[in-house]
NUTOR-352754 format. One record per residue (C-alpha): residue in three letters; x, y, z. Coordinates in steps of 0.5 Angstrom, whole numbers, padded with zeros to 4 digits. Layout:
// residues N
MIFI; Ala; X; Y; Z $
...
This chain:
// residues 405
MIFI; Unk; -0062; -0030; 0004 $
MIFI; Unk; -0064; -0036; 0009 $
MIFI; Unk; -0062; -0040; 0014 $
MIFI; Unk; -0063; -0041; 0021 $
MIFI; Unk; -0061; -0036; 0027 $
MIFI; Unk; -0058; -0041; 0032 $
MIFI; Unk; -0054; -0037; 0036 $
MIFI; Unk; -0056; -0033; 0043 $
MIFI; Unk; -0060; -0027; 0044 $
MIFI; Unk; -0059; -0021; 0049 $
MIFI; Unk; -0063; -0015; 0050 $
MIFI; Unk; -0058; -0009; 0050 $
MIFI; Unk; -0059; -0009; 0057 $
MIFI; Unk; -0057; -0016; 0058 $
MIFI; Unk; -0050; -0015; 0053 $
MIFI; Unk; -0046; -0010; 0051 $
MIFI; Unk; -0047; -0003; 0054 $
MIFI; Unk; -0054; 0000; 0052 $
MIFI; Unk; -0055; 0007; 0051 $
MIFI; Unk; -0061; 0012; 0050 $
MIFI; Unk; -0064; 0013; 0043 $
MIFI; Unk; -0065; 0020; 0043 $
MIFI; Unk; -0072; 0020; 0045 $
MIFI; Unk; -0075; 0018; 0038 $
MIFI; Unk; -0075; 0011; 0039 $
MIFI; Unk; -0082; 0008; 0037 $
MIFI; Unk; -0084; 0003; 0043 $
MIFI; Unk; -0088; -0004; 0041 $
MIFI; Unk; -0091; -0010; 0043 $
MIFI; Unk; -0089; -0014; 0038 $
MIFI; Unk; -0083; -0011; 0034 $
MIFI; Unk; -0075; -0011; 0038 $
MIFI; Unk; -0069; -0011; 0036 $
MIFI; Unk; -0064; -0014; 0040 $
MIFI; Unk; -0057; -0017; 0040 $
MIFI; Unk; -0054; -0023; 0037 $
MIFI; Unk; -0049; -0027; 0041 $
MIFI; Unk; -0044; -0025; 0047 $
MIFI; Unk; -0046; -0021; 0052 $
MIFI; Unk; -0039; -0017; 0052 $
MIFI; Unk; -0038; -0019; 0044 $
MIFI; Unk; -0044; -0018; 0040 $
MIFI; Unk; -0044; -0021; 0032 $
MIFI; Unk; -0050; -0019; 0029 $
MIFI; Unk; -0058; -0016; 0031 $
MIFI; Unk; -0065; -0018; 0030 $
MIFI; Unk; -0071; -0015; 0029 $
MIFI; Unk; -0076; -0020; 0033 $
MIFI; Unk; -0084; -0020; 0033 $
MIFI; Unk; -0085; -0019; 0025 $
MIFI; Unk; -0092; -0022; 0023 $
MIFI; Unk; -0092; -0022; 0015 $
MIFI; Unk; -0097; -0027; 0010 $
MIFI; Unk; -0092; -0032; 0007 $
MIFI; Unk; -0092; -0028; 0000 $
MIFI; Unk; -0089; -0022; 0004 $
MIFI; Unk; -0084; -0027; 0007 $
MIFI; Unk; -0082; -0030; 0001 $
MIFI; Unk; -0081; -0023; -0002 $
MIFI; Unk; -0075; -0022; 0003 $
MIFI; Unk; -0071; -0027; 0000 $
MIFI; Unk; -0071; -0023; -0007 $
MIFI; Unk; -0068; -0017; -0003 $
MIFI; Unk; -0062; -0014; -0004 $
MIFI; Unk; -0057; -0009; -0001 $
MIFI; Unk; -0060; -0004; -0002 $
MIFI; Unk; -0066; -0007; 0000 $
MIFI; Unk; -0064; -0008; 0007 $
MIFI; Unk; -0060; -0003; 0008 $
MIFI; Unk; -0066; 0003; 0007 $
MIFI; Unk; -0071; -0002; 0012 $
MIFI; Unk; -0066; -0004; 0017 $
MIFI; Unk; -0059; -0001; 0018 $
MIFI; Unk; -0054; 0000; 0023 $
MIFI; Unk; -0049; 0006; 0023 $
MIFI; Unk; -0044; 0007; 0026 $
MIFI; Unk; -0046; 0014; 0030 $
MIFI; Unk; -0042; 0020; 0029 $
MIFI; Unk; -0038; 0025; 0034 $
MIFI; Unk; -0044; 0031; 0031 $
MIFI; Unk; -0050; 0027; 0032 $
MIFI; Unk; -0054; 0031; 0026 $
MIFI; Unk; -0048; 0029; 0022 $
MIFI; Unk; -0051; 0021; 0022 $
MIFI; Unk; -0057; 0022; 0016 $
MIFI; Unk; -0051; 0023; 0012 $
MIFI; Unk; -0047; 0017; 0014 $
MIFI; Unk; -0047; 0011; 0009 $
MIFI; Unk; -0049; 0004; 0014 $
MIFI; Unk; -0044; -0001; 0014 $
MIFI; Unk; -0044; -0007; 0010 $
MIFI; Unk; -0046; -0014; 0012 $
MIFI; Unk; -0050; -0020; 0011 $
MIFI; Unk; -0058; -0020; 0012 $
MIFI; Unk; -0062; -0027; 0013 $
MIFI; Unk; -0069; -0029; 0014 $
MIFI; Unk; -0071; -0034; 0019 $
MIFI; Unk; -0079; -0034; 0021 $
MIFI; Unk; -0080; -0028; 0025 $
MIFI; Unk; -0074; -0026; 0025 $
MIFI; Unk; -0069; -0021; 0021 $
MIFI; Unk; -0062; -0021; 0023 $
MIFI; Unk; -0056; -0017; 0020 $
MIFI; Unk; -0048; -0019; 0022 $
MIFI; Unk; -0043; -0013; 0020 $
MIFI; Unk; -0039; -0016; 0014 $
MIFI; Unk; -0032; -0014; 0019 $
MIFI; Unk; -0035; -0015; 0027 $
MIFI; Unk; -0037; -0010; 0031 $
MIFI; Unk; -0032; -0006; 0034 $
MIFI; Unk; -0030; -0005; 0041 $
MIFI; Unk; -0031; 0002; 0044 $
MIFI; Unk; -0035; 0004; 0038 $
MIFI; Unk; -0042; 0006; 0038 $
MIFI; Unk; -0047; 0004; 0034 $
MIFI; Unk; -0055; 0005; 0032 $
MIFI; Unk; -0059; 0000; 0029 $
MIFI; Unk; -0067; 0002; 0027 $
MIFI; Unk; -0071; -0001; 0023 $
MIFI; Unk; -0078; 0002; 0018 $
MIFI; Unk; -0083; -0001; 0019 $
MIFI; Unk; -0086; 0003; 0014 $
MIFI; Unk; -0079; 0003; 0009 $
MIFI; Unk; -0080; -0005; 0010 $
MIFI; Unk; -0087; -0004; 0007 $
MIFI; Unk; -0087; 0000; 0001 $
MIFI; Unk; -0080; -0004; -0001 $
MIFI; Unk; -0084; -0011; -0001 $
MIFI; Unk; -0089; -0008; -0005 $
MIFI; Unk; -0084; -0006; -0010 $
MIFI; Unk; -0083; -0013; -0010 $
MIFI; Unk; -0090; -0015; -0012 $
MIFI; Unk; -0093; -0016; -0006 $
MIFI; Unk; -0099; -0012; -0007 $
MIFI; Unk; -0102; -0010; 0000 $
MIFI; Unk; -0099; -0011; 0006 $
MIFI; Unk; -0101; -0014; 0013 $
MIFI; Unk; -0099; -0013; 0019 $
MIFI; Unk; -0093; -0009; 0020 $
MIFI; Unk; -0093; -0005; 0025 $
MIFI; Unk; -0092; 0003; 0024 $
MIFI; Unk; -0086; 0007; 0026 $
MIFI; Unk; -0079; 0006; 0027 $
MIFI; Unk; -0075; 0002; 0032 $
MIFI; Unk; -0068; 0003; 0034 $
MIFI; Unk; -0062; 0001; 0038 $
MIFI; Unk; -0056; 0004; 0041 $
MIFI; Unk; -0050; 0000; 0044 $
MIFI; Unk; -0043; 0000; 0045 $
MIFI; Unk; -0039; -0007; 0046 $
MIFI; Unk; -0034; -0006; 0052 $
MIFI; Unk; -0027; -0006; 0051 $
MIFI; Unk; -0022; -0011; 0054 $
MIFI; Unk; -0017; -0006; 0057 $
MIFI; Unk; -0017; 0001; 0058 $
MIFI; Unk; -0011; 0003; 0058 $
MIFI; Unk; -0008; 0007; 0051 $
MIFI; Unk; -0002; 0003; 0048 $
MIFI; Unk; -0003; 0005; 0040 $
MIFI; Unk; 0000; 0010; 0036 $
MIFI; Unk; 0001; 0012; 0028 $
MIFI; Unk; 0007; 0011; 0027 $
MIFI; Unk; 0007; 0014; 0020 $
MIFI; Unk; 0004; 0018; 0015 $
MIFI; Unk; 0006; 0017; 0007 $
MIFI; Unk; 0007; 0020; 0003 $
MIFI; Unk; 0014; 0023; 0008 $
MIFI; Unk; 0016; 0028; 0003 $
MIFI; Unk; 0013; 0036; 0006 $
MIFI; Unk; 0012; 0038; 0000 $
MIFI; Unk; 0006; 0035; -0004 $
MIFI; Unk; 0003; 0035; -0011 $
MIFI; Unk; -0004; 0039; -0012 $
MIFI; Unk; -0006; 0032; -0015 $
MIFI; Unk; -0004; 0028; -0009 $
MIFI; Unk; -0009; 0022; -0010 $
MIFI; Unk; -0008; 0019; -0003 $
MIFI; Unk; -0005; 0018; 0004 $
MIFI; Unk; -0003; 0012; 0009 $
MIFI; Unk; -0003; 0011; 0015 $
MIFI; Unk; 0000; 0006; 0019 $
MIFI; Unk; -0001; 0005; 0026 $
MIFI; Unk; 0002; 0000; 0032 $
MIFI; Unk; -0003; -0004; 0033 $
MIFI; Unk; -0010; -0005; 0029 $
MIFI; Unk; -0015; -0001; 0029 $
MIFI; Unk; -0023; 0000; 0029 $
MIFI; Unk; -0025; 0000; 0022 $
MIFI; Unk; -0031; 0004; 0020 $
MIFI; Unk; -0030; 0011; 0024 $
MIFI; Unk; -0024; 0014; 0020 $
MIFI; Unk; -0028; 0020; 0018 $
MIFI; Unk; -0029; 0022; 0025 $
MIFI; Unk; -0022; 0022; 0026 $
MIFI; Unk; -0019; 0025; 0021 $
MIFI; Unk; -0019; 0033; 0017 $
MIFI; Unk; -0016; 0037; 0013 $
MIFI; Unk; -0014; 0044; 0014 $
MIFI; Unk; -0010; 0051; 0012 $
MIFI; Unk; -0004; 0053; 0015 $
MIFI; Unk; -0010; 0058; 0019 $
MIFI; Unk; -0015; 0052; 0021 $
MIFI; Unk; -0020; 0052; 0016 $
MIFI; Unk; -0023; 0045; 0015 $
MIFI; Unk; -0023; 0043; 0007 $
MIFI; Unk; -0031; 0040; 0007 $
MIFI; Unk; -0031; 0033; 0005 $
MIFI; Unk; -0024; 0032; 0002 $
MIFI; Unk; -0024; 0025; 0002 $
MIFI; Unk; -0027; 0020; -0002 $
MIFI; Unk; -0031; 0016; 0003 $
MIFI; Unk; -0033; 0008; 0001 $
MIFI; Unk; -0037; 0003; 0004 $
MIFI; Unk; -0032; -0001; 0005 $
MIFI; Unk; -0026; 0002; 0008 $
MIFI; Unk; -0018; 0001; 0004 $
MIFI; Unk; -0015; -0003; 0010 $
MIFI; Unk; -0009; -0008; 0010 $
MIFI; Unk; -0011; -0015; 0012 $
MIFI; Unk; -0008; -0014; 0019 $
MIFI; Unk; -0011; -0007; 0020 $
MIFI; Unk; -0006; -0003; 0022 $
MIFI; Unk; -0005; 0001; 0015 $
MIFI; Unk; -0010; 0004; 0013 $
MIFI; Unk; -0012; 0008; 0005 $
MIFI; Unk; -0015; 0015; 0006 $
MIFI; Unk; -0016; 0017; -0002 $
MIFI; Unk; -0017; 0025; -0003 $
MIFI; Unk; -0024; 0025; -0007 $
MIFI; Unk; -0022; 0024; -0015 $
MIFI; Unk; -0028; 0030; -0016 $
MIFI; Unk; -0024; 0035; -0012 $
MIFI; Unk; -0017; 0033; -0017 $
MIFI; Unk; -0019; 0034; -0025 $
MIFI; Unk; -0021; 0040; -0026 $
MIFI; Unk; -0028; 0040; -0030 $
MIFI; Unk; -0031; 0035; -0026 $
MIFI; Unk; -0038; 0038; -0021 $
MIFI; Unk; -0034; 0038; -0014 $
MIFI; Unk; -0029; 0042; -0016 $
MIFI; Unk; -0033; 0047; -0020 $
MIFI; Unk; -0037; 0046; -0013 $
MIFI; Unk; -0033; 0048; -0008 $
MIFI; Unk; -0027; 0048; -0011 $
MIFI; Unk; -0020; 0043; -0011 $
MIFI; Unk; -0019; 0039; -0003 $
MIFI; Unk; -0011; 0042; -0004 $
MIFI; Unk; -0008; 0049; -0008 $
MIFI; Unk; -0001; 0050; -0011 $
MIFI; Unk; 0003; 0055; -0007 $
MIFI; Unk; -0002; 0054; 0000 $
MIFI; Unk; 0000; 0050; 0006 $
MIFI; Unk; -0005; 0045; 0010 $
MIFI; Unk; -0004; 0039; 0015 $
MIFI; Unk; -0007; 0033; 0015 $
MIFI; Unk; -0010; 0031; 0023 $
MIFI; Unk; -0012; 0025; 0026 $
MIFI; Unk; -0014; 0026; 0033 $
MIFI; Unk; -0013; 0021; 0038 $
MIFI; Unk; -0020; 0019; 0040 $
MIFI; Unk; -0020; 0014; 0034 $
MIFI; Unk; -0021; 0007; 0037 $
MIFI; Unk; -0016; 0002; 0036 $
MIFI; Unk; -0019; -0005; 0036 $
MIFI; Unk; -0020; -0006; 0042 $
MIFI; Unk; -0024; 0000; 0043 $
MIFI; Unk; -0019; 0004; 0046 $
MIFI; Unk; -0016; 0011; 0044 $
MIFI; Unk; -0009; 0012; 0042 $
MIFI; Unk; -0003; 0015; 0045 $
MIFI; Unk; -0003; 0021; 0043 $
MIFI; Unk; -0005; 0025; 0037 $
MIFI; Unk; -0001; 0026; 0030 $
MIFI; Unk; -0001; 0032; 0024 $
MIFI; Unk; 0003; 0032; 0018 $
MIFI; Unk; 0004; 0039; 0016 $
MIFI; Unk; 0006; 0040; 0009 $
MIFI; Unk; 0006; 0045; 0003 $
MIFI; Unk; 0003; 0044; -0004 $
MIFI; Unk; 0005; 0045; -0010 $
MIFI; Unk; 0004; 0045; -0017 $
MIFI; Unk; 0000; 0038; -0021 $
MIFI; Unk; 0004; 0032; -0022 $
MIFI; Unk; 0002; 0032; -0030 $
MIFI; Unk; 0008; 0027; -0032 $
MIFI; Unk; 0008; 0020; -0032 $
MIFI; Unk; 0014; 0016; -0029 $
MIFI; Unk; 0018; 0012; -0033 $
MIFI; Unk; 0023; 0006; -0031 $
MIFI; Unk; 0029; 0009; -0035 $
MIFI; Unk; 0030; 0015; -0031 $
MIFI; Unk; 0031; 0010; -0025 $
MIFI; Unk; 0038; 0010; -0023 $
MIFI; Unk; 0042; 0004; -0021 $
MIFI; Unk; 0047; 0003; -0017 $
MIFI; Unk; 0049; -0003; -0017 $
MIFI; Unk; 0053; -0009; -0011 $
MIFI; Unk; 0059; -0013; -0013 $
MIFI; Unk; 0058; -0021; -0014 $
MIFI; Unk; 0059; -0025; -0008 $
MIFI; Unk; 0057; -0020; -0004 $
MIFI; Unk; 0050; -0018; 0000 $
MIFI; Unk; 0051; -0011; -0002 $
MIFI; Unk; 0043; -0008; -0003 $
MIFI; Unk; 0041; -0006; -0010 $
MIFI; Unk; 0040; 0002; -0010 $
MIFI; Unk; 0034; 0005; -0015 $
MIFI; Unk; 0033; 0013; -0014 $
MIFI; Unk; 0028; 0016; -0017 $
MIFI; Unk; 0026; 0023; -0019 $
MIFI; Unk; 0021; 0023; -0015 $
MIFI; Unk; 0018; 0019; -0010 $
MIFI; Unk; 0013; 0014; -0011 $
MIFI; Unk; 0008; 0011; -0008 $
MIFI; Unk; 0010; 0007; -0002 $
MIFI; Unk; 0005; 0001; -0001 $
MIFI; Unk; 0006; -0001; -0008 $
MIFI; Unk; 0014; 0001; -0008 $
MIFI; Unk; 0014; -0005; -0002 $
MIFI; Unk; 0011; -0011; -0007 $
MIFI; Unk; 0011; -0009; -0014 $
MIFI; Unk; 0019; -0008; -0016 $
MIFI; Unk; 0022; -0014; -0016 $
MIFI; Unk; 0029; -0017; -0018 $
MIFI; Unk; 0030; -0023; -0023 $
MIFI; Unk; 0036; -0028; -0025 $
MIFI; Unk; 0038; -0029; -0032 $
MIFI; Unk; 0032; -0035; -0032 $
MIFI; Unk; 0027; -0030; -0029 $
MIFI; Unk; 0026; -0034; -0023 $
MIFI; Unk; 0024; -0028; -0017 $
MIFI; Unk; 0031; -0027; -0012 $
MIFI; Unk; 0029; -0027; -0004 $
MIFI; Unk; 0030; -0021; 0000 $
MIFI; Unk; 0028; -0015; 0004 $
MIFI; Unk; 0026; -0009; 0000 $
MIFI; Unk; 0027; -0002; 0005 $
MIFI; Unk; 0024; 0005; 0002 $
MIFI; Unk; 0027; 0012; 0004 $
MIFI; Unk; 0029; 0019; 0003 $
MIFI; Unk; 0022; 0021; 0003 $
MIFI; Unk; 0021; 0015; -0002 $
MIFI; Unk; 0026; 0016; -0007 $
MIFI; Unk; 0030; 0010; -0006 $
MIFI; Unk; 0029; 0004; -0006 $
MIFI; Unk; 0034; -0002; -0004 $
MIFI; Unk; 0035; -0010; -0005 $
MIFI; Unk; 0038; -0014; 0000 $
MIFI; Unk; 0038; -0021; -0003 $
MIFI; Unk; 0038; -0027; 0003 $
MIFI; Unk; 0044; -0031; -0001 $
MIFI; Unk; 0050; -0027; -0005 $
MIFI; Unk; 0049; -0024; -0011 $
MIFI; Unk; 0053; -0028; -0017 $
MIFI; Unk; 0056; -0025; -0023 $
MIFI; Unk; 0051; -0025; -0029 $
MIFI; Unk; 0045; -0022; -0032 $
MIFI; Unk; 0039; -0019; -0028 $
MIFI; Unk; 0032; -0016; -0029 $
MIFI; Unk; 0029; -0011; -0026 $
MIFI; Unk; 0022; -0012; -0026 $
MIFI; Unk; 0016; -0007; -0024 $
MIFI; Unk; 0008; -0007; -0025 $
MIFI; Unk; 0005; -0002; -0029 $
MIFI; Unk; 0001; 0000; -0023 $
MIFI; Unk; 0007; 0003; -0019 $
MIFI; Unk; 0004; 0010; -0019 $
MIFI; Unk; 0007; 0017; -0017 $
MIFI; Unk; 0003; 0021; -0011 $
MIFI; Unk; -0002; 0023; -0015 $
MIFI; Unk; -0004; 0016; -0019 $
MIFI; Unk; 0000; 0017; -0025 $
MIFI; Unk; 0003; 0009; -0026 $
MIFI; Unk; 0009; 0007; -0031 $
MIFI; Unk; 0002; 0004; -0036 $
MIFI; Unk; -0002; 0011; -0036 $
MIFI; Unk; -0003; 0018; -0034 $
MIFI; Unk; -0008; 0019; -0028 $
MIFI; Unk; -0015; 0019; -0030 $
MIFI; Unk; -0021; 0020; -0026 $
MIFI; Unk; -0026; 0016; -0030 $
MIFI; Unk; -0021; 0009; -0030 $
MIFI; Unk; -0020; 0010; -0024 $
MIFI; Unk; -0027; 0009; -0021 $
MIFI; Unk; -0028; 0004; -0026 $
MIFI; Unk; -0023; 0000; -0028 $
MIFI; Unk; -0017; 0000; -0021 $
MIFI; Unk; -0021; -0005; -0018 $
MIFI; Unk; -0018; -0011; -0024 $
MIFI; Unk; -0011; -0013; -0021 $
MIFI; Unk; -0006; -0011; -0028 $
MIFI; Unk; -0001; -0016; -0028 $
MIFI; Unk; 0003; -0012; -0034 $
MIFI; Unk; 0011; -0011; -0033 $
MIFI; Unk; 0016; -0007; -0036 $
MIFI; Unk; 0024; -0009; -0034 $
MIFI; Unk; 0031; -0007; -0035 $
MIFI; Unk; 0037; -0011; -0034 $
MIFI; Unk; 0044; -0010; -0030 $
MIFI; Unk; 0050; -0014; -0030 $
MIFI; Unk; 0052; -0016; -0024 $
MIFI; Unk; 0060; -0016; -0023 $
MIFI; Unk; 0066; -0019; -0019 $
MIFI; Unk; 0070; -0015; -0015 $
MIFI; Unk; 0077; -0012; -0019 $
């Protein structure tokens, strides 16, 4: 913790859209929260006015996430406001300057999108204590809330979901994950207001997804990773002997996304999106590479090399996991395209092939839809423990390039 705040402050009133706190917010004297930056671009929030003895100030440098989170947090606030107590905070950065709290999102505000800060006094008080301040003076009792919206730059809707994967209409009961890909990019941290899983009658699936602190976008924020809850997949675990599997053989279900969802601008997308599609039974097999069939190109050619699955495998990892070696195993350049619902994936080389040996290689980390990888069968416990480690084991195969007859 540390370190000055320099940056410009405005009140809500003053800079992004202010908003009504639902009547329960605890006026003070002294203690405010205010916005930290641009008017029309806040970066962060402030708790001003705090009076603390130097033993209790010293005491917040020892404060870690959970510290902060539980005594100052800001959520982002849900369509069903009595949903906003079983919302996570988003993530960010917390420092201590004099008098002055502050937080700064670890991913910026997002335009459009409504957020609540509040800060308890009395929380604050009884985690400094933890931390060995026996008595604490000065801190004012109640709560202090903020509400606010950054203003978008447009207005009009241009972005779409251009795509959901897996394609194929027919998905295994233990489908392990979505992607969803979008024209532009998108607000992160409001996905699980937008998206839902229903039977074919309507019937909303309760909390099918895994929901993390940090949202699985890629670096431009147009591809987004919606995993299925892992407890809702393996039979024996608590959530599924609760309330049961998120997807059932033999029943039909769609994944909605509704089309309020922000883009990066604030802004609502185009339209609407749903995948229908029938689930059948668990994929309990692992895939191999020998099963893969290659039809190979002729030498002095461009022809693409053509892999076809049994199955269809994950789509993101099909795009950066396989790749095509020379006899000296240097990596050939080209472009990888992925079709018939992820069942074929095609090698176009920028230069022409040459007569010789090649290898074929792919990580163990390529997965089928339901997270069994060329390494290992699925496993709920590795993949909450262990997915995060980057696995760089590979297996190959080899295939000979010929000339023309």
């Amino acid at each position: 913790m540390g370190g000055s705040i320099a940056c410009a402050e405005s009140s809500a009133e003053e800079g992004a859209e202010a908003l009504p706190s639902n009547g329960n917010t605890v006026s003070s004297s002294s203690l405010r929260l205010a916005l930290v930056g641009e008017s029309s671009d806040p970066i962060g929030v402030t708790l001003k006015g705090l009076t603390l003895e130097p033993e209790a100030f010293q005491a917040l440098n020892q404060f870690d996430v959970e510290d902060w989170k539980r005594a100052f947090a800001v959520y982002v606030v849900p369509a069903d406001e009595a949903l906003i107590s079983s919302i996570p905070p988003i993530s960010g950065r917390y420092s201590v300057d004099g008098d002055l709290l502050r937080f700064e999102p670890l991913f910026g505000f997002e335009k459009g999108v409504e957020y609540l800060a509040e800060f308890k006094a009395s929380v604050l008080s009884l985690r400094l204590k933890r931390k060995g301040v026996p008595t604490v003076n000065g801190i004012q009792d109640g709560d202090v809330q903020l509400r606010f919206r950054s203003k978008p730059n447009r207005v009009e809707p241009l972005t779409e979901l251009v795509a959901i994967y897996p394609s194929v209409s027919s998905l295994p009961e233990n489908l392990l994950k979505f992607y969803l890909h979008f024209s532009q990019p998108m607000t992160w941290g409001t996905y699980y207001r937008h998206i839902h899983l229903e039977r074919k009658d309507g019937t909303e699936i309760v909390a099918p997804f895994l929901q993390l602190d940090e949202e699985l976008w890629d670096p431009s924020g147009k591809r987004m990773t919606i995993l299925i809850d892992p407890g809702r997949i393996k039979s024996g675990l608590l959530p599924r002997d609760e309330v049961g599997p998120a997807l059932e053989s033999g029943k039909e279900f769609r994944l909605l996304v509704d089309s309020k969802w922000p883009d990066a601008e604030g802004i609502p997308m185009v339209e609407g999106f749903v995948k229908s599609f029938r689930v059948i039974d668990p994929d309990v097999v692992r895939p191999t590479m020998s099963t893969w069939r290659l039809n190979l190109p002729k030498a002095n050619t461009k022809e693409p090399l053509e892999l076809t699955f049994p199955e269809p495998l994950d789509h993101a990892l099909l795009q950066r996991v396989v790749w095509v070696a020379d006899q000296d195993g240097m990596e050939i350049e080209g472009e990888v395209k992925i079709d018939l619902g992820e069942t074929r994936w095609r090698f176009s080389p920028t230069k022409a092939w040459r007569e010789g040996i090649y290898q074929l290689y792919a990580e163990n980390s390529l997965e089928d839809l339901a997270g069994n990888s060329l390494g290992r069968l699925f496993e709920v416990d590795s993949f909450l423990t262990v997915s995060r480690r980057v696995e760089r084991e590979t297996v190959k195969r080899a295939f000979q390039i010929k000339a023309l007859p």
